[in-house]
TIRO-2110 file (N, C-alpha, C; in Angstrom, 1 decimal):
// TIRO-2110
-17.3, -29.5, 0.3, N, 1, A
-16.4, -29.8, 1.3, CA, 1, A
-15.8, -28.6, 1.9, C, 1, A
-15.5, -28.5, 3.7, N, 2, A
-14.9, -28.0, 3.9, CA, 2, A
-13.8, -27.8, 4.6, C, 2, A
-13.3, -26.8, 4.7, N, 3, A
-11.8, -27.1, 4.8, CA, 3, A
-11.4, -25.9, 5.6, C, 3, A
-11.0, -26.1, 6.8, N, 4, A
-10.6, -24.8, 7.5, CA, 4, A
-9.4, -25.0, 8.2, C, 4, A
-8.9, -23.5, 7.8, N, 5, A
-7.3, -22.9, 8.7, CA, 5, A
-7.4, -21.9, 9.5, C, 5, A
-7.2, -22.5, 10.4, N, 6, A
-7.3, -21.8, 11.9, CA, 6, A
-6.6, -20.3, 12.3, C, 6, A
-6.7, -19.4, 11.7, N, 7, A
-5.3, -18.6, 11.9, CA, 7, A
-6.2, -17.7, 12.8, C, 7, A
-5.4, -16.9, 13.8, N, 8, A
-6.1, -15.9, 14.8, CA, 8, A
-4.6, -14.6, 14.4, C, 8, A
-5.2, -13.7, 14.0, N, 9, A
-4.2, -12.4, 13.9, CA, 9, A
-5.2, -11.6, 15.1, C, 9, A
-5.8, -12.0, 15.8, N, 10, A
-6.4, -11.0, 16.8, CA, 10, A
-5.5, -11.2, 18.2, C, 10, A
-5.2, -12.3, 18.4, N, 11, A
-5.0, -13.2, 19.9, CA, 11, A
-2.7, -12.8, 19.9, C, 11, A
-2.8, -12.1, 18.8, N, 12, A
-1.2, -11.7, 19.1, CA, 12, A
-1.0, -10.5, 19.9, C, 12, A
-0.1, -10.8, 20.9, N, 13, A
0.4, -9.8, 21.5, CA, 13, A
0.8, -8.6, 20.9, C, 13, A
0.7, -7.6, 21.9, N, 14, A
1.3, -6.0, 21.3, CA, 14, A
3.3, -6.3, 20.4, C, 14, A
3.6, -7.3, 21.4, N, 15, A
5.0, -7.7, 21.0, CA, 15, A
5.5, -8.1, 19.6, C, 15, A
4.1, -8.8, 19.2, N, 16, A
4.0, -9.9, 18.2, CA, 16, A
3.4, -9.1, 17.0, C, 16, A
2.4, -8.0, 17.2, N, 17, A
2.2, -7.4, 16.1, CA, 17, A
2.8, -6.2, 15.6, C, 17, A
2.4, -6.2, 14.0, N, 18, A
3.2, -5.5, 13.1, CA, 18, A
4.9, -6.4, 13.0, C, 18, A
4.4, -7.7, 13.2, N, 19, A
6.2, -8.1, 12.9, CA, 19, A
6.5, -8.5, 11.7, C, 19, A
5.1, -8.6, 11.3, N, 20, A
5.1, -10.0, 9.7, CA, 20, A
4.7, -11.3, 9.9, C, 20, A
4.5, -11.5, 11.3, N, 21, A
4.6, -13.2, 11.3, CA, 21, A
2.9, -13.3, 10.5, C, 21, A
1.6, -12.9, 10.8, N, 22, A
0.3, -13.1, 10.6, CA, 22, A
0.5, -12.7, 8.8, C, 22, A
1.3, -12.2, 8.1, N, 23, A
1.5, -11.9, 6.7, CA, 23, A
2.0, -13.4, 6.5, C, 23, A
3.1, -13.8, 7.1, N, 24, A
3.8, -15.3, 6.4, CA, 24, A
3.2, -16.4, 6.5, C, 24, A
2.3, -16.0, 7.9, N, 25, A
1.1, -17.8, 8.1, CA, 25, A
0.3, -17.2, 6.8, C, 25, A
-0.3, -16.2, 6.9, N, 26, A
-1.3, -15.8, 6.0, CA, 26, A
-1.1, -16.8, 4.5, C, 26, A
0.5, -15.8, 4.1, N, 27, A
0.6, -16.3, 2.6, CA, 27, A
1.2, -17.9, 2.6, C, 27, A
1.4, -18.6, 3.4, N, 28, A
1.6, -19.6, 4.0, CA, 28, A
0.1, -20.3, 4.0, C, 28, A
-0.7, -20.4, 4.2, N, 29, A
-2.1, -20.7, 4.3, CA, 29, A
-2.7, -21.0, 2.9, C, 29, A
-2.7, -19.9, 2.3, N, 30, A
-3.0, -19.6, 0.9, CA, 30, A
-2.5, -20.1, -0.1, C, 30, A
-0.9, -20.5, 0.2, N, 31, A
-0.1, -21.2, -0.8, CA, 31, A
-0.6, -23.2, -0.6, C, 31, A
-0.9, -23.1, 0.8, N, 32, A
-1.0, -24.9, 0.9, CA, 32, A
-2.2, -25.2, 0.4, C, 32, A
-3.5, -24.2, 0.6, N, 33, A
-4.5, -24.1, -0.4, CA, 33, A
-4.7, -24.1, -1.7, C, 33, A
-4.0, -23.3, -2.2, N, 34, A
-3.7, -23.1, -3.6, CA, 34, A
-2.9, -24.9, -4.3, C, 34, A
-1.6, -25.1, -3.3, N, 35, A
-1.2, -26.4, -3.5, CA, 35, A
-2.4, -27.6, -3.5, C, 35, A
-3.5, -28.1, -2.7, N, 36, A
-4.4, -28.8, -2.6, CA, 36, A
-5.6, -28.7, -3.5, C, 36, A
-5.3, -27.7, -4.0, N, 37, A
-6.8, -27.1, -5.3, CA, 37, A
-6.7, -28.1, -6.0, C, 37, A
-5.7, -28.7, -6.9, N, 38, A
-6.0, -29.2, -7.9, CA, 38, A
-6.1, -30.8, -7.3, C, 38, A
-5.9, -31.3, -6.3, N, 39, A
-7.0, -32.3, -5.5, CA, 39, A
-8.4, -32.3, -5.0, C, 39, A
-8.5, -31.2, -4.5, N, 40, A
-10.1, -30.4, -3.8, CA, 40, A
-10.2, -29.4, -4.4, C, 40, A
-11.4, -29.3, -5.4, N, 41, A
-11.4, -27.9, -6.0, CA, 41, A
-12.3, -27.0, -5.1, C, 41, A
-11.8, -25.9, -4.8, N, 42, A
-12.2, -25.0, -4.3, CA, 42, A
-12.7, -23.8, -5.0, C, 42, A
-14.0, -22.8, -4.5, N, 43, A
-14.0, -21.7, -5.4, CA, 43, A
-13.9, -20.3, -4.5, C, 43, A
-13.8, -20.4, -3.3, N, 44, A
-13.5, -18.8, -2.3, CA, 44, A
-13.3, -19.9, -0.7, C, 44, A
-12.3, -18.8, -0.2, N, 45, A
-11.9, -18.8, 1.2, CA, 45, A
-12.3, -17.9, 1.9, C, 45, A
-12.7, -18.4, 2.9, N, 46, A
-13.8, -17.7, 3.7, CA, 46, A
-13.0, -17.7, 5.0, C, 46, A
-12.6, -16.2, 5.4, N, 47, A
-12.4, -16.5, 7.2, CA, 47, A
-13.7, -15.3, 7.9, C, 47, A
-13.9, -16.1, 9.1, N, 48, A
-14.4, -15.0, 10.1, CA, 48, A
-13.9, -14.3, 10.9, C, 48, A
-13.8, -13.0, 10.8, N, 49, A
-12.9, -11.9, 11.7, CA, 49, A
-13.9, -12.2, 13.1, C, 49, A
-12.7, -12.0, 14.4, N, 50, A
-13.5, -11.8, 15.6, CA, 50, A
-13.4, -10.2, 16.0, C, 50, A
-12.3, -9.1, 15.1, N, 51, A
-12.5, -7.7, 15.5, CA, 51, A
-12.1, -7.5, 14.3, C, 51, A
-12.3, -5.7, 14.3, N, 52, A
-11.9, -5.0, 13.4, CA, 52, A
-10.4, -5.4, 13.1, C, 52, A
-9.1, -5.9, 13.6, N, 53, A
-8.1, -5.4, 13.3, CA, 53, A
-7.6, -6.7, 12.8, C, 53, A
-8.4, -7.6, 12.9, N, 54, A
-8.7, -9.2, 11.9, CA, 54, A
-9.4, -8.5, 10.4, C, 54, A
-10.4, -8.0, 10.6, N, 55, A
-11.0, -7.3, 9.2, CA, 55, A
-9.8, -6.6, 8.5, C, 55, A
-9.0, -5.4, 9.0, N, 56, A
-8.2, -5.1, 8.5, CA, 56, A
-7.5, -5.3, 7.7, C, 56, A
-7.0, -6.6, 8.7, N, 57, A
-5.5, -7.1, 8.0, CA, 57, A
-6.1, -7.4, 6.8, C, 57, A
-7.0, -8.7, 6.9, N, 58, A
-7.8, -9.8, 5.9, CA, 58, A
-7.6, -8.9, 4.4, C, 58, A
-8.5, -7.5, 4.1, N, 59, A
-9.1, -6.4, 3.6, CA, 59, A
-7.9, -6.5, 2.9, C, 59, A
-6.2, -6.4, 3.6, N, 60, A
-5.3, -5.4, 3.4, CA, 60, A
-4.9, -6.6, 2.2, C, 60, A
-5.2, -8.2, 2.1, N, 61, A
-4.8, -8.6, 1.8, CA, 61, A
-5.9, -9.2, 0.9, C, 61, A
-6.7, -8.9, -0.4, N, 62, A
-7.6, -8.8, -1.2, CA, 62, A
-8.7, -9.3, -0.1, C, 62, A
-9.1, -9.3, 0.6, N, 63, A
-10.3, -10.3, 1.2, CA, 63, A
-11.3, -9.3, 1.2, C, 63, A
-12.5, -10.0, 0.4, N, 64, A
-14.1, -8.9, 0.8, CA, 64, A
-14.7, -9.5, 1.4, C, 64, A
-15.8, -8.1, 1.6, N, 65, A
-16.9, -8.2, 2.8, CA, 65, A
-18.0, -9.1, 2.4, C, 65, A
-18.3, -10.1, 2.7, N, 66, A
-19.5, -11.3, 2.4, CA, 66, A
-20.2, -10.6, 3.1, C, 66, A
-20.4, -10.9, 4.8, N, 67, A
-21.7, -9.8, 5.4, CA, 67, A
-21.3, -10.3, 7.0, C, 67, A
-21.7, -9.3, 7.4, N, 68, A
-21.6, -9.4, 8.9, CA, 68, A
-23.2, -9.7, 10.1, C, 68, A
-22.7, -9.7, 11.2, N, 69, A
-23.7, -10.8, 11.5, CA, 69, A
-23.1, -10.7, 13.1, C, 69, A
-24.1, -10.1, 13.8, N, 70, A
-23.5, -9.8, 15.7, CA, 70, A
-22.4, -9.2, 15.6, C, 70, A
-21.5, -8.3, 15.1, N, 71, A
-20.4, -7.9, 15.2, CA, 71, A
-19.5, -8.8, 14.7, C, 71, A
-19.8, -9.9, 14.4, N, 72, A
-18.4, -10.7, 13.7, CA, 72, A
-19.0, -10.3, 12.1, C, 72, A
-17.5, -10.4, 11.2, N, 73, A
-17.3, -10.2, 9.9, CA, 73, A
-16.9, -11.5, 9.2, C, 73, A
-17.4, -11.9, 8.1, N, 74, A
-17.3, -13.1, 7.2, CA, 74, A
-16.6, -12.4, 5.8, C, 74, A
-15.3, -12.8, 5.7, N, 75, A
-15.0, -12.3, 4.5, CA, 75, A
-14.1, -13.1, 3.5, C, 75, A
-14.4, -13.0, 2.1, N, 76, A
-13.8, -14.2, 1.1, CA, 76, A
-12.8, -13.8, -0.2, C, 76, A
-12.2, -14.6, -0.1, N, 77, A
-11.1, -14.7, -1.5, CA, 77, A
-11.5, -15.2, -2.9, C, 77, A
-11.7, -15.5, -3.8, N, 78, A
-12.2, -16.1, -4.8, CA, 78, A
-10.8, -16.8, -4.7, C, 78, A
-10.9, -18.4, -5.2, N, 79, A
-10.1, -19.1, -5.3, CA, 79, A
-9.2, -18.6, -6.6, C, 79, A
-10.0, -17.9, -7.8, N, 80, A
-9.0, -17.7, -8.9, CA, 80, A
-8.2, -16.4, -8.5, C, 80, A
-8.5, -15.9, -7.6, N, 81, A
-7.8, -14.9, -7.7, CA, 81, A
-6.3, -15.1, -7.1, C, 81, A
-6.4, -16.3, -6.1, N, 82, A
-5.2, -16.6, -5.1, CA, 82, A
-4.3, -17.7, -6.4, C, 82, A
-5.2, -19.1, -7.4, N, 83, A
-4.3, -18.8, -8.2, CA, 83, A
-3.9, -17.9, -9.4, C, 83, A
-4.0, -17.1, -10.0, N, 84, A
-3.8, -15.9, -10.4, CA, 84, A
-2.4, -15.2, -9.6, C, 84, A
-2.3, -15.2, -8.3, N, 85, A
-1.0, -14.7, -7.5, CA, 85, A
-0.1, -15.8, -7.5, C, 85, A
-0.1, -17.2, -7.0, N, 86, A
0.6, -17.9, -7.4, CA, 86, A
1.4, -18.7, -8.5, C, 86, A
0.3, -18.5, -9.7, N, 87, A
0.4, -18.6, -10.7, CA, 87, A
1.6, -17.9, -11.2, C, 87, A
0.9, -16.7, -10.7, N, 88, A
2.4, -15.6, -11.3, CA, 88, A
3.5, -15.6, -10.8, C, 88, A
3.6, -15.6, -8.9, N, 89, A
5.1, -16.3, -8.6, CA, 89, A
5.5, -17.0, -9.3, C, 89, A
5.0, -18.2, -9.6, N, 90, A
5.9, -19.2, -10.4, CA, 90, A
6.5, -19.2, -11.8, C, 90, A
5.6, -18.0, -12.5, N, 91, A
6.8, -17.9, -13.5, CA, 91, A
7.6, -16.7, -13.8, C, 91, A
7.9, -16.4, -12.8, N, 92, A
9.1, -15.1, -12.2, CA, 92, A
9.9, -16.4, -11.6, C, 92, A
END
């Protein structure tokens, strides 16, 4: 099954970036995932970057390189690794 979240960290304005907002949808994203896992098991989250500065961020935020393909980049999370981070908020 699949399951996709739309997020664009490319399409923000000069105004809009570096504010944090693409960090809080991000960990926002990953938490509603994480919450639905144990309904839909999942084993990696896959986004496709449309530029480098989508790769970036993604990278900055554990995401690896699966493979690229015309200039667009496909890159994934292992599902245990996102619970493994949530996991551990919750018992702090």
């Amino acid at each position: 099954m699949k399951l996709r979240i739309k997020q664009s960290t490319n399409g923000s304005s000069q105004n809009e970036q570096h504010s944090g907002l693409g960090k809080i949808t991000l960990i926002k994203a990953l938490e509603y995932l994480y919450e639905i896992n144990s309904h839909m098991r999942a084993f990696t989250i896959i986004v496709d970057c449309l530029n480098s500065n989508a790769e970036k961020f993604y990278l900055k935020f554990g995401f690896e390189k699966l493979y690229s393909n015309n200039g667009r980049i496909r890159l994934f999370i292992p599902m245990k690794k996102v619970i493994k981070l949530f996991s551990a908020e919750a018992e702090h």
